[in-house]
N, C-alpha and C positions, 0 to 999 in steps of 0.2 A: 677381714677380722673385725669383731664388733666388740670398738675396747670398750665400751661401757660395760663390760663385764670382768669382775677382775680374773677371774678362773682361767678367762681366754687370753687375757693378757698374760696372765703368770704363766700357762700352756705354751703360748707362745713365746716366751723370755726362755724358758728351759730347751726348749725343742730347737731353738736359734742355738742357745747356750752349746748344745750335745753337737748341733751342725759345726759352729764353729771350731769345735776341738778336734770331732773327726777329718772339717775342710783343713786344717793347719797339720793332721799328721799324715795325711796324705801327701799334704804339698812336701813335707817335711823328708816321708818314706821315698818319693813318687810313686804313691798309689791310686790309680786312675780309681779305686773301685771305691774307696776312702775317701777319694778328694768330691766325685759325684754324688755320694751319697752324701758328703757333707753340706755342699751344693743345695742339694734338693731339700735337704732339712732347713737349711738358714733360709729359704725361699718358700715354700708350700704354707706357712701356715699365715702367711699373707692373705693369702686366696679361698682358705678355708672360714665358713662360716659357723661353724658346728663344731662344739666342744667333745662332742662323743667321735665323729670323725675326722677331725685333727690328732687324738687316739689312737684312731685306729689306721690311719694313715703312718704314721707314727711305727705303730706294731706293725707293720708290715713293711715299711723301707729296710726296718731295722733285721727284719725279719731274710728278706732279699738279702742283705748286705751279708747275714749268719750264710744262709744257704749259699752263697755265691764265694765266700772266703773257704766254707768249708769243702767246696769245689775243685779247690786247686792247691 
């Protein structure tokens, strides 16, 4: 993550933000598919360099999480 940027900074504070609430209602529900996606969100934008694919990474976990809840 290149915090001399604030865009990627603030990207990343919200995208932690959203992991943290879905890791706590998972843990909360026991929901394995809540709690991983919550996981992956408070973690991945560590490692991303790029403010467009932090986005889009983004849109598609979120994306996974729709398709896989509306699965069952």
């Amino acid at each position: 993550m290149d915090l001399g940027d604030p865009w990627m900074l603030l990207s990343g504070l919200l995208i932690g933000l959203v992991g943290i609430v879905l890791f706590n209602i998972g843990r909360k529900e026991v929901n394995f598919k809540l709690l991983t996606t919550g996981a992956a969100l408070c973690v991945y934008p560590y490692f991303v360099g790029s403010l467009l694919i932090l986005w889009l990474a983004f849109a598609g976990i979120m994306a996974g999480l729709y398709l896989a809840h509306r699965g069952t």
